[in-house]
N, C-alpha and C positions, 0 to 999 in steps of 0.2 A: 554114530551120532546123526549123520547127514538122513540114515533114515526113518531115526526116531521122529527128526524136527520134519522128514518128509509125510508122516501118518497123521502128527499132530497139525499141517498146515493143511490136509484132508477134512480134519474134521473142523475147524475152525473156518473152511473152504466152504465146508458145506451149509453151514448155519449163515454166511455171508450171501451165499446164492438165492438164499430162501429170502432172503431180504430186498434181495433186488430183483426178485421175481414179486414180490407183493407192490413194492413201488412201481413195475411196466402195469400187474395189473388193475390197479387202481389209476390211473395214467392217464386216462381219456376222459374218464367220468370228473376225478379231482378239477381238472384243469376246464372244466367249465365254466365257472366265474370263482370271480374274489369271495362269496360264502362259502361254495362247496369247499375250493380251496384250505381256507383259511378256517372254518368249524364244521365240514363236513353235510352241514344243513341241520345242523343239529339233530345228527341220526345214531349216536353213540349208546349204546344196549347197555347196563350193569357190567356186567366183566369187561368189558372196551372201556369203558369212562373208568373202574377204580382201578386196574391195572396199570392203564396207561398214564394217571396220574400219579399214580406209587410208581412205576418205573419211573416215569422220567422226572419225579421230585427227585430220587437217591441218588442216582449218575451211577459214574464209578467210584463215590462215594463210599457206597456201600460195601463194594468187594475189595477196595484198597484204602481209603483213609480210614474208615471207622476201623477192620482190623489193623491199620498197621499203629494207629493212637493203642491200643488195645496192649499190640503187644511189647510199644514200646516202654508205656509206661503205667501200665495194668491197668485195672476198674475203672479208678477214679472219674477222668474226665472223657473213656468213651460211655460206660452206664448212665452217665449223668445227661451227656448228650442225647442220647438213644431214648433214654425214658422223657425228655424232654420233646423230643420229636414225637413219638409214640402218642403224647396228650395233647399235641400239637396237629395231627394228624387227623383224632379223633374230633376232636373240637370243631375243628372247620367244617368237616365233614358233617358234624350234627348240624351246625349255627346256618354255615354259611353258604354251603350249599342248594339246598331247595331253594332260598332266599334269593341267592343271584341268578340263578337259571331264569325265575319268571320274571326280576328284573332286568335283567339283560336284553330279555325279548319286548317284555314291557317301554321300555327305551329305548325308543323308534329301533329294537331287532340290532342293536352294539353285537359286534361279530368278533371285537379285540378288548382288551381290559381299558386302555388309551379310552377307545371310544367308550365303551360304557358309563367312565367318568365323565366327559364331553356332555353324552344326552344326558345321564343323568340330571347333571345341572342346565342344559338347556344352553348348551356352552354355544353361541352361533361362531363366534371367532375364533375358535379352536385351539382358544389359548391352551386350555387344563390338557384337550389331546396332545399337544405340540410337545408340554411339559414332561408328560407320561410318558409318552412316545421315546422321547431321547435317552428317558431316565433308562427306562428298559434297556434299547441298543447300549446305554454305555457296561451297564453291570453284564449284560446278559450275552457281552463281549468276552467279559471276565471268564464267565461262565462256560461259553463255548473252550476257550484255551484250556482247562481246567481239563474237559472233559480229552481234549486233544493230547496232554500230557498222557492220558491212560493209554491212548492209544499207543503212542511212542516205548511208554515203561512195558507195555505188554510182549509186543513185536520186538523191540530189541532183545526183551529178555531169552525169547521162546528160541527165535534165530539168531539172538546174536549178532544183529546189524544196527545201521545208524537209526540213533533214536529221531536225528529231524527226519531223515526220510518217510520213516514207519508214521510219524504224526503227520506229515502228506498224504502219504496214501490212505490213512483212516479216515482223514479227514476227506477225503474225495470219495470216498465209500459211501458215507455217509449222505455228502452233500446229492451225492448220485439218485440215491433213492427218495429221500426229501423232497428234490427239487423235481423230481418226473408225479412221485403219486400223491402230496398233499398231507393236508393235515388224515382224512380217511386211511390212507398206508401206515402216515405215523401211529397213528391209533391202532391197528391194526398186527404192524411190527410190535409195539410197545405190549399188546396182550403176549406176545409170545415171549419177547422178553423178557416180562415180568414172571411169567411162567420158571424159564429156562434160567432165571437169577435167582430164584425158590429152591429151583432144584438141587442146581449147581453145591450153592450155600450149605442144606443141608447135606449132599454126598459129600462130601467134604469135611463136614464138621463130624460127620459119624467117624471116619474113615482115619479122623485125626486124633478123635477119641481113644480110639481101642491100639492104636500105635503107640500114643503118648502113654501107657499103660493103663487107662479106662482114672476114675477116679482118685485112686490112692497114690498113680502115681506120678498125675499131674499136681499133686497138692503137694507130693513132697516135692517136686522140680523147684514147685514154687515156691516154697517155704525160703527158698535162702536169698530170696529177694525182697525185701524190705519194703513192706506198704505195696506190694503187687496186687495182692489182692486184698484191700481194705479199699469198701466201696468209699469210706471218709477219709480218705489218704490217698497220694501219690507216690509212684516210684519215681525214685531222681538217676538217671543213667550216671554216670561219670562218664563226664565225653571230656576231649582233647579236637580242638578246632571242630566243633559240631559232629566228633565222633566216637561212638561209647568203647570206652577202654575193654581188652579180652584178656585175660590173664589164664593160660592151661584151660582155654576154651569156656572158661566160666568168665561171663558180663559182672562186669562191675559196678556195683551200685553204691549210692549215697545210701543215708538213715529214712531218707525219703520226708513228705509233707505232711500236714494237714490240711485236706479240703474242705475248709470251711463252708458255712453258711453263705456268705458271701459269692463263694467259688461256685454253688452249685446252683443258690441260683442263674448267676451269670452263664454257667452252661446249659443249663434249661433253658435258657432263652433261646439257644435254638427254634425251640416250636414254634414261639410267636409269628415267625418268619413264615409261617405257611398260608398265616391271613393275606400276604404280599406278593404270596409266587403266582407270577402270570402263567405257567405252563401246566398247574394244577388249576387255576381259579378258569382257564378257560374248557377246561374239562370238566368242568359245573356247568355252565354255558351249554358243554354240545351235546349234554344227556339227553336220548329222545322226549323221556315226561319224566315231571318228577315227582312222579309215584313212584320213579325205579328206583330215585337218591338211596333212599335206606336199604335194598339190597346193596347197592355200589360200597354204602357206607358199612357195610360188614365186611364187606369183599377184602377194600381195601385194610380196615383196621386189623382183620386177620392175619394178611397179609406181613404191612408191617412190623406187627410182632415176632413174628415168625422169621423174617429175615433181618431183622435189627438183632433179635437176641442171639441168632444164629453168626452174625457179622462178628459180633463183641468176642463171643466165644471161641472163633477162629484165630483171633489175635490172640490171646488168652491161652488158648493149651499150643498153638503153635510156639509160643516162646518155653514151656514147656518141653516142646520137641525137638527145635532148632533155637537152641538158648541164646548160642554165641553167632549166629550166621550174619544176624540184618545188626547194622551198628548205628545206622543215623534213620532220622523219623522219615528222611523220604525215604529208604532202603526199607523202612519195616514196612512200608505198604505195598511189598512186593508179597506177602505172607503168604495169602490167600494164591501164587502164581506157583511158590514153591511147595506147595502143600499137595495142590492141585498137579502136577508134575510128577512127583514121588511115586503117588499110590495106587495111577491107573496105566494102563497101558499108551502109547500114545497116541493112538486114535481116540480113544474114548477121551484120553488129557484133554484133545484137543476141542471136542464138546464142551469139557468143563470150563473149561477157562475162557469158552467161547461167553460163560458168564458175563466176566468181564467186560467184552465186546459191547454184549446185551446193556449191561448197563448204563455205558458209557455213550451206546449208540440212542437208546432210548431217550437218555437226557441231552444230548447231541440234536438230533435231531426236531424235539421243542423245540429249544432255544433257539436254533435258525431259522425256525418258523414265524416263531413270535416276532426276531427282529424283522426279519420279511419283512412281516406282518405291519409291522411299527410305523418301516421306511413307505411301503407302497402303499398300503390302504389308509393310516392315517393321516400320514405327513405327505405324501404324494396327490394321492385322490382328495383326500379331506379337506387338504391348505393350499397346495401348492396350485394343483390342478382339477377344480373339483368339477368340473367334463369330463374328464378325462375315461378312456373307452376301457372295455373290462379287460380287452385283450392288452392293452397299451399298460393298466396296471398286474396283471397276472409277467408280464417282460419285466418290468421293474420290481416287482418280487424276486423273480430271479436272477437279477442283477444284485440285489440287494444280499441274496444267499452267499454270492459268491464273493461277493465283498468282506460281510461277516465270516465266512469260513476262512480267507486268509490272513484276518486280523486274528481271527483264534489259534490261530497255527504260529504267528510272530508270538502272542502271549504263551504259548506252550514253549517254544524254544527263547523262551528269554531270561532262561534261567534259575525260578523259583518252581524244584521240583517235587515239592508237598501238597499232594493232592486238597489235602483238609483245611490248607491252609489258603488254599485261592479260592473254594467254595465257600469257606465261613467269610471272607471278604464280600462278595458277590451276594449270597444271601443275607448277609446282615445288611445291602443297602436296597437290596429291592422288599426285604421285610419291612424295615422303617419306610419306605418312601409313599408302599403302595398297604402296608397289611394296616394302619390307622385307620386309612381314608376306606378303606372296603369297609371296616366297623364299621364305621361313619358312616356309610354311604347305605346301608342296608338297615342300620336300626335306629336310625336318629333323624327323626323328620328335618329338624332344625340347623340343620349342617348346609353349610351356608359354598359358595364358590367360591370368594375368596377365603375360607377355614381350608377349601378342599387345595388350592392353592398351599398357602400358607403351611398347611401341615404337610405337603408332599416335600416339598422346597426343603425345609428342616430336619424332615426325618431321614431323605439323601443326604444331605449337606453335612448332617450330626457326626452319621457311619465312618465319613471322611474324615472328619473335624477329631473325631474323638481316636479314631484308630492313627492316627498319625499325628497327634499332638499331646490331647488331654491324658491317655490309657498311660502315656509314656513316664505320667510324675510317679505311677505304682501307687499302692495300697487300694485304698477302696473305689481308685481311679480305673485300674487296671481291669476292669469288668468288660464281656465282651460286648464289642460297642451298638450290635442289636437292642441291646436291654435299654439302656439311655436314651439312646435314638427314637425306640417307639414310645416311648414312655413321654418325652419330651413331645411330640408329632404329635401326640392325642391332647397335650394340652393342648397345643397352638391350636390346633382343627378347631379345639374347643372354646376356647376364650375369644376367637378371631369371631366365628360363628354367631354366638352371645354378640358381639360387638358392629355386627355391621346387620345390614337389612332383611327379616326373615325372605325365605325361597316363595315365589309366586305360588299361588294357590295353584298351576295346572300340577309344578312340579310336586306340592302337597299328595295332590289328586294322586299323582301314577305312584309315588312312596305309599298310600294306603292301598292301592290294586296289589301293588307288589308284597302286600303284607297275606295276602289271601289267593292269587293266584292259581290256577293250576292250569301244566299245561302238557 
């Protein structure tokens, strides 16, 4: 045992090395000022901008919640999710993309989303920044822990040791490379990732296939589980204190649901949330020209296809093949670990599963960037201290790193060990807060600063409001609180907008450059 888990910490050794060799060598260059830093100079090629936006949108997401939803309780509500990001994914990419890139620069050259909102409207008091700003750090807190959990469930699994430990160390891993080579490294790491999450994915789902018995006899596995696989249905586990009963190794199930109309769309609402994610929306931003968007935007929609449908499928034939192992929903997002473990040897396991890593590391590392980003250049430079020297805000970024890494490490060991279930929190409030006002901000001349206000406040406030109060009366309450949220934020944006004094004609001015731009 001790030298299986010594080949696999070889090969998982070695994809970690490669990582912190790209962070020393991007090192010197990054750390030149707060732009290089922070969007590279916007020097990001087609496969670096849709890569690294598809990685670090999915996290560990991808390799442990979406299958372990999957194989806990079949089709229903990971397909629904998956195809809802999928059209989610593609959307932005057509709408939104070329759109904010020459806006971005257009607007006296916004380097954060915070700030973009700020010029946009011409904000001199840095109220909308200051707003943006926070809103970010607080979800994208969430976010971090989220991703810090994978780290923990991986490492303990592999070795067998304390899961707070393992989400320390990954988490300094992490911060390691981040914090020396910049957004340029993250970009950089994140192509390979996204690569090495591709791959991973499908060695895996082949491998799980022709074990599981190939077709016939993953259908019969599943046949004796009720609504598993009916994409307008759910499987119901029979659990006992949140844990699914095992009777002579066969899982026990209810008669199972119907996933309504209702139901799906509410999980579709996923996608909406991509109009909102700052870690995708600024890899629009740091495209070198966007003549390249529409390669980028194949790149990526390929992409996600390819490892969305590969994720779902993982959870899917793996309960197939390990019927009775995983018993509760955090437990089945280990699927993809023990799948991965099984069928290769353990050097090579430990490449695969080094997946995982990728994943978790890719969306890891945004998200401390962004807040960085948040703390030092908008709320630092922009408010606080607006002298303030590049070097003096490049130390306060990294102050600010380490800050945010060990708030996501106390949200990782605090208990809620459901990957999918801290990431739809987290993205259901940065989709409402920020994915209205980007609409707004890009196609609607007449969107006003206090609409941009007004619908940001609401479309956070909602996510809270509804997930912890309204969702709880059940029936056509119970929807996930994404859906509500934007939908409410787009009226306000809208009604407030109509109701207070149109935008100056300079800010007219740059909304119609921005309409025709190239750059």
């Amino acid at each position: 045992m001790a030298e299986t888990n010594g080949q696999m910490l070889i090969g998982i050794g070695l994809y970690l090395v490669v990582m912190i060799v790209i962070g020393l060598w991007y090192a010197r260059r990054s750390n030149a000022n707060p732009e290089e830093y922070f969007l590279a100079r916007r020097g990001f090629g087609p496969w670096i901008a849709a890569l690294s936006a598809e990685a670090s949108d999915m996290s560990g997401w991808l390799l442990m919640g979406l299958p372990g939803v999957a194989y806990f309780t079949g089709y229903g509500e990971a397909f629904w999710t998956a195809l809802g990001l999928f059209i989610g994914t593609w959307v932005n990419w057509a709408l939104v993309a070329k759109r904010l890139r020459s806006y971005s620069q257009i607007a006296d050259n916004a380097i954060t989303l915070p700030e973009f909102f700020s010029k946009r409207f011409h904000d001199k008091k840095r109220i909308l920044l200051t707003i943006a700003a926070i809103i970010s750090m607080v979800f994208f807190s969430i976010y971090v822990g989220a991703q810090f959990i994978t780290f923990g469930k991986l490492f303990s699994y592999v070795f067998n040791t304390n899961f707070v430990a393992m989400v320390i160390l990954g988490a300094s891993l992490v911060m390691l490379y981040t914090l020396l080579g910049g957004f340029m490294a993250v970009g950089m790491t994140d192509l390979i990732q996204g690569l090495l999450m591709v791959g991973a994915l499908l060695l895996v789902l082949i491998f799980a296939f022709f074990h599981a018995g190939g077709a016939a006899g993953i259908a019969e596995s599943l046949a004796a589980f009720p609504r598993f696989t009916d994409f307008f249905g759910i499987a119901t586990p029979i659990t006992e204190n949140g844990v699914q009963q095992v009777v002579n190794g066969v899982p026990q199930f209810g008669s199972g649901a119907t996933y309504g109309f209702l139901t799906i769309i509410s999980t579709m609402a996923w996608g909406l949330g991509y109009f909102g994610m700052p870690q995708v929306l600024v890899r629009f931003m740091a495209i070198k020209k966007t003549s390249m968007v529409r390669t980028s935007r194949n790149i990526a929609v390929v992409w996600c296809f390819i490892a969305q449908t590969a994720a779902v499928l993982i959870g899917i034939i793996g309960r197939a093949y390990l019927p009775g192992l995983l018993t509760s929903a955090g437990a089945a997002e280990n699927i993809f670990l023990h799948l991965g473990t099984r069928f290769f040897p353990p050097l090579i396991a430990g490449i695969v599963i080094s997946g995982i890593l990728a994943a978790s590391m890719s969306s890891s590392d945004s998200y401390m960037l962004i807040v960085a980003s948040s703390l030092a250049n908008d709320i630092f430079r922009d408010v606080l201290k607006k002298d303030a020297s590049e070097i003096l805000v490049m130390w306060v970024a990294r102050i600010s790193m380490l800050a945010v890494t060990v708030f996501g490490v106390i949200i990782a060991v605090s208990g809620n060990d459901s990957i999918f279930r801290v990431v739809s929190y987290a993205w259901a409030g940065l989709g409402a807060a920020f994915g209205p006002l980007v609409i707004f901000c890009l196609f609607w001349k007449r969107t006003t600063f206090s609409g941009a206000i007004a619908g940001m406040l609401t479309g956070g406030a909602m996510v809270i409001i509804w997930k912890n109060g309204i969702s709880k009366l059940g029936g056509a309450f119970a929807v996930y609180e994404l859906l509500p949220a934007f939908i409410l934020s787009c009226l306000v944006i809208w009604i407030v907008s109509l109701a207070t004094p149109k935008p100056s004609v300079e800010i007219e001015k740059e909304f119609e450059a921005a309409k025709t731009a190239e750059f």
